[in-house]
ChimeraX commands (.cxc) that place a marker at each C-alpha (Angstrom):
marker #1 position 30.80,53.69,83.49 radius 0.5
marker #1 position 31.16,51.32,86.50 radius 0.5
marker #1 position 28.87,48.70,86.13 radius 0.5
marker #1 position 28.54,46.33,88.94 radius 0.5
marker #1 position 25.79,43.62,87.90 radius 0.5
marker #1 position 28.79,42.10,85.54 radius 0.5
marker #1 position 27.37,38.67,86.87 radius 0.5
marker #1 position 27.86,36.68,90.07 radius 0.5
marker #1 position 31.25,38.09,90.54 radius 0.5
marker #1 position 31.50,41.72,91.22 radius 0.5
marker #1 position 33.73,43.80,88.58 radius 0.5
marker #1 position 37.38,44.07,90.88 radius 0.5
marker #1 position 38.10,47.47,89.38 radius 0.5
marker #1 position 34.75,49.01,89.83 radius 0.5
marker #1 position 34.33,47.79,93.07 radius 0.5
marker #1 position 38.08,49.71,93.69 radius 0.5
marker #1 position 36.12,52.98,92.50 radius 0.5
marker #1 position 34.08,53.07,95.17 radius 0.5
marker #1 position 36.29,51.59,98.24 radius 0.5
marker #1 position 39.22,53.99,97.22 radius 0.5
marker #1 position 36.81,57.09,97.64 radius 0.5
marker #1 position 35.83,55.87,101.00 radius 0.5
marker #1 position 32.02,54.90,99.56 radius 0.5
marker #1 position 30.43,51.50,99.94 radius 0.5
marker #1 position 29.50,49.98,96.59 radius 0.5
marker #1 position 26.12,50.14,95.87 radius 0.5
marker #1 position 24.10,46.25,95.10 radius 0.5
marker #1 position 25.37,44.21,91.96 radius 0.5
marker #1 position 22.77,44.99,89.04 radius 0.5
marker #1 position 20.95,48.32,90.88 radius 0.5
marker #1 position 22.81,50.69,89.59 radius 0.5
marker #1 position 25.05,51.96,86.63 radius 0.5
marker #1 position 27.41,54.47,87.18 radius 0.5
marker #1 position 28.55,56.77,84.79 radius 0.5
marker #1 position 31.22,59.74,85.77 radius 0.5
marker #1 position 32.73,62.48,83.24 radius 0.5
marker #1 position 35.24,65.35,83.97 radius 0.5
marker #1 position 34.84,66.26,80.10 radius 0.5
marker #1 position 32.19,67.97,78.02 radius 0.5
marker #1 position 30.80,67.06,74.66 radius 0.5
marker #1 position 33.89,68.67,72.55 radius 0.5
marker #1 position 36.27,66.90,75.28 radius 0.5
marker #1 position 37.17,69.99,77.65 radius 0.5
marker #1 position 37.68,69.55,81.06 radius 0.5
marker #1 position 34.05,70.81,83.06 radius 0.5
marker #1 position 35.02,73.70,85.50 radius 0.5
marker #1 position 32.36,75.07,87.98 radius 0.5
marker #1 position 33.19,78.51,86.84 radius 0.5
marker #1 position 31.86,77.79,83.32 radius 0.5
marker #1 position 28.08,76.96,82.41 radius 0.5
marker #1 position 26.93,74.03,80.88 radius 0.5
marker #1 position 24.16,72.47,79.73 radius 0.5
marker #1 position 22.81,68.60,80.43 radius 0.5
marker #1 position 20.15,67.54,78.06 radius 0.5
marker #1 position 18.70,64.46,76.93 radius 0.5
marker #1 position 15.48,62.90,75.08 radius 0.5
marker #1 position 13.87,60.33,76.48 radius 0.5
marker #1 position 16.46,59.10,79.25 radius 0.5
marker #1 position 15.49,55.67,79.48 radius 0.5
marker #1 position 15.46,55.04,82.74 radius 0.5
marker #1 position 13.14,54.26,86.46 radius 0.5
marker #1 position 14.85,56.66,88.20 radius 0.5
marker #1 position 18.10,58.50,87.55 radius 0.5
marker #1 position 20.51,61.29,89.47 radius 0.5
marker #1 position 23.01,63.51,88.25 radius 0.5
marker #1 position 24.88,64.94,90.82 radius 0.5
marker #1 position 28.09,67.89,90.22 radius 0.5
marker #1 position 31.47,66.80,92.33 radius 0.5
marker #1 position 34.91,68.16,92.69 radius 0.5
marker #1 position 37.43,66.04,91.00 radius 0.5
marker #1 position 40.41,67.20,93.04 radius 0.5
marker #1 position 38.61,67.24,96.60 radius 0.5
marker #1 position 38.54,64.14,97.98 radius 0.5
marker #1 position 35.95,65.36,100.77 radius 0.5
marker #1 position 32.78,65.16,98.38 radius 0.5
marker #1 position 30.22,65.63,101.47 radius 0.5
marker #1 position 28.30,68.42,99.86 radius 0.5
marker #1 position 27.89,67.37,96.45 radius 0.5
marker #1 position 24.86,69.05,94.71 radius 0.5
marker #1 position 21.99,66.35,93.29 radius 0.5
marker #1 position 19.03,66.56,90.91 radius 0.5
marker #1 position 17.14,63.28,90.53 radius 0.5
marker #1 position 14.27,62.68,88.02 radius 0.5
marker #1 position 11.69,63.06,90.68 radius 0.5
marker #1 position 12.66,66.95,90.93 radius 0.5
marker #1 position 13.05,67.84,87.23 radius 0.5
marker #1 position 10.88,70.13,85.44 radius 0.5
marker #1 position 10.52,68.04,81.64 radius 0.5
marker #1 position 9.58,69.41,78.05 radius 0.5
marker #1 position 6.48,68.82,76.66 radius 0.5
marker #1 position 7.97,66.05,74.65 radius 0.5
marker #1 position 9.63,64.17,77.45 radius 0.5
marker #1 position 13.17,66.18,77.56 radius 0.5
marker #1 position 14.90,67.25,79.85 radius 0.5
marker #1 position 17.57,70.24,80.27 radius 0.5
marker #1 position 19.82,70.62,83.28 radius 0.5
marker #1 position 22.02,73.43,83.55 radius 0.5
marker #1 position 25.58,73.44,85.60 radius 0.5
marker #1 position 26.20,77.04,86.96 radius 0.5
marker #1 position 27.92,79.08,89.52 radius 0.5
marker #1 position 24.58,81.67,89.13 radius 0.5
marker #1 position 20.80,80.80,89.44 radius 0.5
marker #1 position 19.46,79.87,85.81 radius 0.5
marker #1 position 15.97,79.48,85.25 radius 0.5
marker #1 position 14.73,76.36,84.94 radius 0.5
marker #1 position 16.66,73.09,86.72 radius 0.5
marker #1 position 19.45,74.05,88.05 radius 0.5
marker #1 position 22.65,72.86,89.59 radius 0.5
marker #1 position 25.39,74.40,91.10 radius 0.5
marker #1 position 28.42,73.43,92.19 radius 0.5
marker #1 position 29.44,73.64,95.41 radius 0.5
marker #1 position 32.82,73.99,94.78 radius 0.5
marker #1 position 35.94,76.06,93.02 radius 0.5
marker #1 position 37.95,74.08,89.94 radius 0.5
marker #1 position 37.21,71.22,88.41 radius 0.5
marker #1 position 34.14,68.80,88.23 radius 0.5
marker #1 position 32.79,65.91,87.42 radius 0.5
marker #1 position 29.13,65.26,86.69 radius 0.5
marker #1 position 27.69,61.72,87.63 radius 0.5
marker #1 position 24.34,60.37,86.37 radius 0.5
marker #1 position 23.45,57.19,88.56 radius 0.5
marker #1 position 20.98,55.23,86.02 radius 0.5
marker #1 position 18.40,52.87,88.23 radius 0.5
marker #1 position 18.91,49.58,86.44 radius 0.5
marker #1 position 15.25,47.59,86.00 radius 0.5
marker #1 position 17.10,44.35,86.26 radius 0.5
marker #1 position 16.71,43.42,82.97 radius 0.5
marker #1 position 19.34,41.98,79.75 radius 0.5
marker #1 position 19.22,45.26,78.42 radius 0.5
marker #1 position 22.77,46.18,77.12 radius 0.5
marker #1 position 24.72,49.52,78.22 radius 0.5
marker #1 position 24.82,50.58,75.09 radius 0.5
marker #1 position 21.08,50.87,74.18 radius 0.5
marker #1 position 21.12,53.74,76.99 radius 0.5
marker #1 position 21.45,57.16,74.90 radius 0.5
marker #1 position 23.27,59.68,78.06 radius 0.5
marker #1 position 22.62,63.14,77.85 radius 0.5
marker #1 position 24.75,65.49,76.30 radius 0.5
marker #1 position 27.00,68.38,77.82 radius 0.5
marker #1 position 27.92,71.62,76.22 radius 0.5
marker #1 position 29.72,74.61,77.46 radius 0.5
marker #1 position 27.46,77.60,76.64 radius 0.5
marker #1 position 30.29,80.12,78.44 radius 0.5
marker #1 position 32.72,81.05,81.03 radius 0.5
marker link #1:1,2 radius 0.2
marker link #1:2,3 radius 0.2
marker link #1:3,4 radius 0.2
marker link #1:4,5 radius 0.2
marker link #1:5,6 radius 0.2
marker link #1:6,7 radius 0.2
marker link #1:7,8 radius 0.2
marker link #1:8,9 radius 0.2
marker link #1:9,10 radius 0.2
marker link #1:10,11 radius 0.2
marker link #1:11,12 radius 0.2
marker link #1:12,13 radius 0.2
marker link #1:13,14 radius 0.2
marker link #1:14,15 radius 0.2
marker link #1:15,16 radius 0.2
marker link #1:16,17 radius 0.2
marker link #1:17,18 radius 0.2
marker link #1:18,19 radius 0.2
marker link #1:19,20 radius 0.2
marker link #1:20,21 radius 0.2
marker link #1:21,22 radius 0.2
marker link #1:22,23 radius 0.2
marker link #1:23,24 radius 0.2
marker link #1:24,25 radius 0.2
marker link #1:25,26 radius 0.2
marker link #1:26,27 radius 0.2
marker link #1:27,28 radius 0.2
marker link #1:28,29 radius 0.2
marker link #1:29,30 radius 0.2
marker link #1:30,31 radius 0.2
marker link #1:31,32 radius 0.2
marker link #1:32,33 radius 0.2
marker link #1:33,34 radius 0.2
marker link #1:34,35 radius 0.2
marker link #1:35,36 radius 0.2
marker link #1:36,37 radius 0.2
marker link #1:37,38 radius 0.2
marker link #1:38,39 radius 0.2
marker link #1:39,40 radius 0.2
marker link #1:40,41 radius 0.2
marker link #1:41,42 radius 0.2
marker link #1:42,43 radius 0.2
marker link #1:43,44 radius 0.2
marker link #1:44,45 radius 0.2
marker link #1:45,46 radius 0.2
marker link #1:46,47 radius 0.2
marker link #1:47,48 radius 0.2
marker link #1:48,49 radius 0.2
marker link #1:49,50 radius 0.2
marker link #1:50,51 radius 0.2
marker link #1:51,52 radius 0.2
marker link #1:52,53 radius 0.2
marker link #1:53,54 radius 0.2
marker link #1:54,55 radius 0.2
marker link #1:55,56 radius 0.2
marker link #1:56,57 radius 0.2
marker link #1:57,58 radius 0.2
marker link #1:58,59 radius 0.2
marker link #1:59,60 radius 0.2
marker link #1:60,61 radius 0.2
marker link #1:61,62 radius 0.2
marker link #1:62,63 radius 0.2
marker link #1:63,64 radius 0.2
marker link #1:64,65 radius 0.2
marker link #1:65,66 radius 0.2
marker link #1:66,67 radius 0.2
marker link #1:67,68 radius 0.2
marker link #1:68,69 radius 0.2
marker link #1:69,70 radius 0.2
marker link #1:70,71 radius 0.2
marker link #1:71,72 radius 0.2
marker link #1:72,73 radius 0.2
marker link #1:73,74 radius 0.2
marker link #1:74,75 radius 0.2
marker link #1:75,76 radius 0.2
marker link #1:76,77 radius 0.2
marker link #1:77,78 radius 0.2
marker link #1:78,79 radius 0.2
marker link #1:79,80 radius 0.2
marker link #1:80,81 radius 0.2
marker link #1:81,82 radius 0.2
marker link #1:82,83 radius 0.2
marker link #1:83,84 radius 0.2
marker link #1:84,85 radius 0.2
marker link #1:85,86 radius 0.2
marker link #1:86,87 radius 0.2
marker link #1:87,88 radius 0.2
marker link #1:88,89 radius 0.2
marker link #1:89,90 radius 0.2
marker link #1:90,91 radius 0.2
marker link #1:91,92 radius 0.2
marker link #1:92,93 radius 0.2
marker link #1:93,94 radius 0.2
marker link #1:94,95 radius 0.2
marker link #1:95,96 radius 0.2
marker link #1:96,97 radius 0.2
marker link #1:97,98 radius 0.2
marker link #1:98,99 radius 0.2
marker link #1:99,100 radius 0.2
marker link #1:100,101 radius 0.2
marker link #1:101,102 radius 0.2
marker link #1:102,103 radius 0.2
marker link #1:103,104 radius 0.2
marker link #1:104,105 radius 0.2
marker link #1:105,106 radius 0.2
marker link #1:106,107 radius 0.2
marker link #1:107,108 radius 0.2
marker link #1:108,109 radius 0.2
marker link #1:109,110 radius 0.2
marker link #1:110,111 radius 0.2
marker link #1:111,112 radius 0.2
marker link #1:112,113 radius 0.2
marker link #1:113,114 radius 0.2
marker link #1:114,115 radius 0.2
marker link #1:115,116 radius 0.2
marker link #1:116,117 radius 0.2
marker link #1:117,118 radius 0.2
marker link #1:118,119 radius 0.2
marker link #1:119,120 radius 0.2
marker link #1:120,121 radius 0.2
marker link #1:121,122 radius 0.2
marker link #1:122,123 radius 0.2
marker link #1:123,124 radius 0.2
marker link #1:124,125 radius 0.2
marker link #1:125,126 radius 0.2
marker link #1:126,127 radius 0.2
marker link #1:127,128 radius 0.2
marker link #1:128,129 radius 0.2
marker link #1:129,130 radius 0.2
marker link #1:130,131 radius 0.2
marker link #1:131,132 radius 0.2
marker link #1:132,133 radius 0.2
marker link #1:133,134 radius 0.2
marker link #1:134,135 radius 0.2
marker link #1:135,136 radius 0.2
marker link #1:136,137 radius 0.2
marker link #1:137,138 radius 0.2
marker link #1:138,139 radius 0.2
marker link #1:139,140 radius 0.2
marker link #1:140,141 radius 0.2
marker link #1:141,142 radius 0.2
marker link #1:142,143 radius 0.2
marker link #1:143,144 radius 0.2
view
């Protein structure tokens, strides 16, 4: 997670995150950041395998997950679905899957060969509430 509201100094190494990938930090205390290369059971997330993103309830304004290479430092083209676009659940949830191939339902595919990472940028309301009282969605292989 690279949180950047960490009071009236910006975090050094978070702020590094962002300048070393040749992006411009977004405002302190908009934002949290939170990037994995790894599913649920710890694997490293390929784009040739499918997975799938759910979650109950992501407490949240507004949120995007987005699927990037991890080895290409070019990320121009990096696929994004935000919560304004997702189809949820009767009961709130949501289900995202990560696939080379159309899958019904919201979809996201990466746009390219090897490895990935999947970031979920969480809209932060601005208030005291801790990181960890935000429940992120889970990620399972279902094949390769």
């Amino acid at each position: 997670m690279w949180n950047l509201g960490a009071g009236t100094s910006s975090n050094p190494y978070a702020v590094a995150h962002f300048l070393l990938a040749g992006q411009v930090p977004p405002a302190q205390s908009l934002f949290r950041i939170y990037t994995s290369g790894r599913d649920d059971d710890g694997n490293r997330l390929r784009s040739e395998c499918v997975y799938i993103i759910s979650a109950n309830n992501l407490s949240a304004r507004w949120w995007s997950l987005s699927v990037e290479p991890s080895d290409i430092p070019d990320k121009t083209s990096t696929p994004v679905i935000t919560s304004d676009q997702i189809v949820r659940g009767l009961d709130g949830s949501m289900i995202i899957a990560v696939a080379r191939h159309p899958i019904p339902g919201n979809w996201v595919r990466p746009s390219h060969d090897g490895n990935i990472e999947i970031q979920l940028l969480v809209s932060n309301d601005g208030s005291s509430q801790e990181v960890s009282s935000l429940i992120l969605p889970s990620v399972k292989r279902v094949g390769c």
